[in-house]
Backbone as CSV, one residue per row, in Angstrom:
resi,resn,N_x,N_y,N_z,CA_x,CA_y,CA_z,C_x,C_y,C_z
1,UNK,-3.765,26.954,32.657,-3.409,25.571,32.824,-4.434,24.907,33.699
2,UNK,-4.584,23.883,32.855,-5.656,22.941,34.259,-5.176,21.794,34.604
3,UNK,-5.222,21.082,35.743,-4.400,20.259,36.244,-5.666,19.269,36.946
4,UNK,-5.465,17.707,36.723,-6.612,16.971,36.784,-7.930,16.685,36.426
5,UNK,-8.959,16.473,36.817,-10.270,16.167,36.232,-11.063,17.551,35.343
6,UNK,-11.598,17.648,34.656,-12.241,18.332,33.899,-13.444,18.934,35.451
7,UNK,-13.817,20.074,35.093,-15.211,20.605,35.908,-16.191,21.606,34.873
8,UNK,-17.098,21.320,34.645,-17.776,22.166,34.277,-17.592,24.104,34.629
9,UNK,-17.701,23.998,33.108,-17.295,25.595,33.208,-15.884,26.328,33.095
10,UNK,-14.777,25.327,32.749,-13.058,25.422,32.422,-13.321,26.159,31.029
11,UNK,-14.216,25.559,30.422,-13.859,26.196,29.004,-14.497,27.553,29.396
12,UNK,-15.301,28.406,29.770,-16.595,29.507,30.200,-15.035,30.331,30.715
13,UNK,-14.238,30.046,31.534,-13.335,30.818,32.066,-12.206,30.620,31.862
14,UNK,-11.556,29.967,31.179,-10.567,30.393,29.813,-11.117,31.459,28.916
15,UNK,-11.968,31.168,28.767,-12.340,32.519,27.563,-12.670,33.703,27.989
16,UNK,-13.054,33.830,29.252,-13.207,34.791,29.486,-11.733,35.687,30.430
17,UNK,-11.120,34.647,30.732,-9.568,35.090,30.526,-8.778,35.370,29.150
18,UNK,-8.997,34.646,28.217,-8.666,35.116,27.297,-8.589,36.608,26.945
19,UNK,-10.401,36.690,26.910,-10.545,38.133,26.436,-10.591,39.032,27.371
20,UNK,-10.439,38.837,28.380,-9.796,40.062,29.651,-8.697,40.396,29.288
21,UNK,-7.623,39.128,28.930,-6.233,39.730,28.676,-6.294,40.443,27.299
22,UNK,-6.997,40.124,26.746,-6.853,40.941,25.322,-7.321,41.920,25.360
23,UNK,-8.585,42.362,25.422,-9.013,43.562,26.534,-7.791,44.723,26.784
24,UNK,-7.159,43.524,27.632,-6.522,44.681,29.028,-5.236,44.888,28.079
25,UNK,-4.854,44.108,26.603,-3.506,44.681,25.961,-2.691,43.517,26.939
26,UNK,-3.010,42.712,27.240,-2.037,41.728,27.866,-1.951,40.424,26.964
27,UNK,-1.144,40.004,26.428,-1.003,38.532,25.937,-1.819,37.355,26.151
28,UNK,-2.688,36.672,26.343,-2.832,35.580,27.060,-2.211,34.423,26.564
29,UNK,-1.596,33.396,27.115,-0.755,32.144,27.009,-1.787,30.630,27.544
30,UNK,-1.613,29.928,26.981,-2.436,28.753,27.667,-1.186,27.267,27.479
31,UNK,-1.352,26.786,29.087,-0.542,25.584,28.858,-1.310,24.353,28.696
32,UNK,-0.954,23.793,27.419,-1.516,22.527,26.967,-1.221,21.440,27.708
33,UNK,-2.670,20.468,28.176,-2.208,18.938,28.919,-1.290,19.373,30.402
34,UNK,-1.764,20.469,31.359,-1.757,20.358,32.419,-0.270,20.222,32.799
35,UNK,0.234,19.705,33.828,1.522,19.340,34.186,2.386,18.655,33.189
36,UNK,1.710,17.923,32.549,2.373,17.147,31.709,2.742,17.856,30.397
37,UNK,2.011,18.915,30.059,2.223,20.134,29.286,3.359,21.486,29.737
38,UNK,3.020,21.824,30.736,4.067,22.572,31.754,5.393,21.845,31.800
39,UNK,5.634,20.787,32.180,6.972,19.933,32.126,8.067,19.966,30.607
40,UNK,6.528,19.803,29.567,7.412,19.591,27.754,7.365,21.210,27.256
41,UNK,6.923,22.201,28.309,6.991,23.116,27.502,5.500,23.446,26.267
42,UNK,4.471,22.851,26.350,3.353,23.214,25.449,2.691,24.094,26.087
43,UNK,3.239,25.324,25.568,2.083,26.965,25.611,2.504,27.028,24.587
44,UNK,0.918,28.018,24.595,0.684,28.848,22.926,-0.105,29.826,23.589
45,UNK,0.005,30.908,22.509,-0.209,31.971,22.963,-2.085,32.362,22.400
46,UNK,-3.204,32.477,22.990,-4.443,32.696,22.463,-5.043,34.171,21.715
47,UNK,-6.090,33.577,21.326,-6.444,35.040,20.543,-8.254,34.399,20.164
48,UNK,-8.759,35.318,19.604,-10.174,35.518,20.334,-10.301,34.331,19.456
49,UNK,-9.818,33.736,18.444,-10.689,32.632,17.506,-10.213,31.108,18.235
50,UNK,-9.507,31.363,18.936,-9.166,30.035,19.654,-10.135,29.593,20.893
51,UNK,-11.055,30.551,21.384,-11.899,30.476,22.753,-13.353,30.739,21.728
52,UNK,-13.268,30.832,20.435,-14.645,31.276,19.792,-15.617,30.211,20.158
53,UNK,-16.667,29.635,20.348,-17.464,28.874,20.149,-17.479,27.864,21.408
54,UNK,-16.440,27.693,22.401,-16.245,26.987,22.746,-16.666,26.631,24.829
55,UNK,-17.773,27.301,24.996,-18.528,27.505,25.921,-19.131,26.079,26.201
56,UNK,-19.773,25.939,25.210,-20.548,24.769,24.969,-20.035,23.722,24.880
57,UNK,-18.740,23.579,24.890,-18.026,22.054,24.407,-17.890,21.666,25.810
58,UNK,-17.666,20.595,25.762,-17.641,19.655,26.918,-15.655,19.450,27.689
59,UNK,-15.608,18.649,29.267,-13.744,19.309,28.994,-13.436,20.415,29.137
60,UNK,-11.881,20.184,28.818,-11.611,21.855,28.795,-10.832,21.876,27.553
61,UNK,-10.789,22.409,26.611,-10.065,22.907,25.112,-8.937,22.585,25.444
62,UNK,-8.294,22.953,26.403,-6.639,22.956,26.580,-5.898,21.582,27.289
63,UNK,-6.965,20.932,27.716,-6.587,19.505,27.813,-5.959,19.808,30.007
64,UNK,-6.608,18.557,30.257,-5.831,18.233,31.444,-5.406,17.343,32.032
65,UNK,-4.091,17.455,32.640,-3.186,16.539,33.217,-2.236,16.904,34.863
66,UNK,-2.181,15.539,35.363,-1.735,15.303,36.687,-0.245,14.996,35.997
67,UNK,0.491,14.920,36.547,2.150,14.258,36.069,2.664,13.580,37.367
68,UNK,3.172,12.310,37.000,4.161,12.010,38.251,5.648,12.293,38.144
69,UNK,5.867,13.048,36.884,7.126,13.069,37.102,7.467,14.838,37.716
70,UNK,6.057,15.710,37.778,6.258,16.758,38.414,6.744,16.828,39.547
71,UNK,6.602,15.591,40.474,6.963,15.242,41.713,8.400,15.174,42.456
72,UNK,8.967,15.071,41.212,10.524,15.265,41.046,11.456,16.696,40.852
73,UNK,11.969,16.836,41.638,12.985,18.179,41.433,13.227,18.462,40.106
74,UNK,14.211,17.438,39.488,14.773,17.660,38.598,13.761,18.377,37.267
75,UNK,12.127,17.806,37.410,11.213,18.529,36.297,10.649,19.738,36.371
76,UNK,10.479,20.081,38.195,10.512,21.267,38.569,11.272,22.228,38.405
77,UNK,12.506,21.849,38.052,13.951,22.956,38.414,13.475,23.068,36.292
78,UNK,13.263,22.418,35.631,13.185,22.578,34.579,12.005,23.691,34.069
79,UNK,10.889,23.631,34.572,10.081,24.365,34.682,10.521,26.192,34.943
80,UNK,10.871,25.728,36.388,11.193,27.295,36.505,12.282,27.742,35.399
81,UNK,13.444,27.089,35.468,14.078,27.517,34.145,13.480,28.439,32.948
82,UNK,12.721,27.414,32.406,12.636,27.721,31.189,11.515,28.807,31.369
83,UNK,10.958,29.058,32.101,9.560,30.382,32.580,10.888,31.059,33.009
84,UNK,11.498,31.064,33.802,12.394,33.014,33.956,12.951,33.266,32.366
85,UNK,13.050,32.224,31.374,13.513,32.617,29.918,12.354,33.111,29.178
86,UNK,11.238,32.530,29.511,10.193,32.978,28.271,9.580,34.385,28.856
87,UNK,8.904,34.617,28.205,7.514,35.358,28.641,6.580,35.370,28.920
88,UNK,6.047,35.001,29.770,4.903,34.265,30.296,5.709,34.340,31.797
89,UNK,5.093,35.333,32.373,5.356,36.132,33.523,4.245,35.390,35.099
90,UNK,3.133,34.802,34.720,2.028,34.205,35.267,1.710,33.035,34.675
91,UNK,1.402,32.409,35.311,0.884,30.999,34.702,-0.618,31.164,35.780
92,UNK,-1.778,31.439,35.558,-2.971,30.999,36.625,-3.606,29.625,36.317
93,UNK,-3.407,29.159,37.688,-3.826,27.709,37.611,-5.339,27.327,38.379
94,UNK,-6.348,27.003,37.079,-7.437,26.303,37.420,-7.426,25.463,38.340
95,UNK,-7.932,25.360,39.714,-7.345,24.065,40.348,-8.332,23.598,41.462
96,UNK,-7.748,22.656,41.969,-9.011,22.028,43.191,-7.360,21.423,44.445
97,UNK,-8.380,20.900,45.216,-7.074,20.506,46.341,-5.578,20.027,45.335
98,UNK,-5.573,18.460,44.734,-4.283,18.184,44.237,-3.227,19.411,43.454
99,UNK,-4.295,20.437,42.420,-3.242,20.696,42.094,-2.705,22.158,42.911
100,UNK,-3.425,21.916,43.766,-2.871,23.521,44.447,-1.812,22.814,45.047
101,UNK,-1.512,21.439,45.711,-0.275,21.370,46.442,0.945,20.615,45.173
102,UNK,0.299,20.763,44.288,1.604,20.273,42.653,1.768,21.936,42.945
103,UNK,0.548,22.919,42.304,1.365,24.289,42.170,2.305,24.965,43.298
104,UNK,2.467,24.325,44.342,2.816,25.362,45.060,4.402,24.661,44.864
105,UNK,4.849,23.144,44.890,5.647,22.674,44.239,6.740,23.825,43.414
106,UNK,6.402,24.287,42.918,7.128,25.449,41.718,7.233,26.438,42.703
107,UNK,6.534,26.806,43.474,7.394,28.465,44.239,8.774,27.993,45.512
């Protein structure tokens, strides 16, 4: 998940998370559009043709977003919810100052 401005090199390390987790026999999951993705529930689960080519692209593939309505309990309490139901055990978050104090929000 990435949360706010794009930085050079998001796409370079998604993929290479990707294929660590695949690698390692672990799933990898990616949340689409940042907070605002995390809130509606958009993960999908990756695989090597989804990170193919995509070093070079500009952005990050998976899109990023700030939310103001993360700011609110009620979208938080939704969040955790629905993560102790799924699978997707980790969420690692790309981040810079803002969204480390949104992520910590959720623990």
């Amino acid at each position: 998940m990435c949360s706010g401005g794009d930085v050079s090199g998001m796409n370079a390390a998604l993929k290479r998370f990707t294929e660590y987790r695949l690698h390692s026999g672990i799933e990898p999951f990616a949340v689409y559009d940042g907070y605002e993705g995390l809130i509606e529930g958009r993960i999908r689960k990756l695989g090597y043709a989804d990170v193919a080519g995509i070093i070079m692209r500009g952005g990050t593939v998976i899109g990023s977003a700030r939310s103001q309505r993360f700011w609110e309990a009620s979208y938080r309490e939704t969040v955790v919810k629905w993560s102790r139901d799924a699978i997707v055990s980790t969420i690692p978050f790309w981040r810079w100052a803002g969204s480390l104090c949104e992520s910590e929000r959720i623990v």
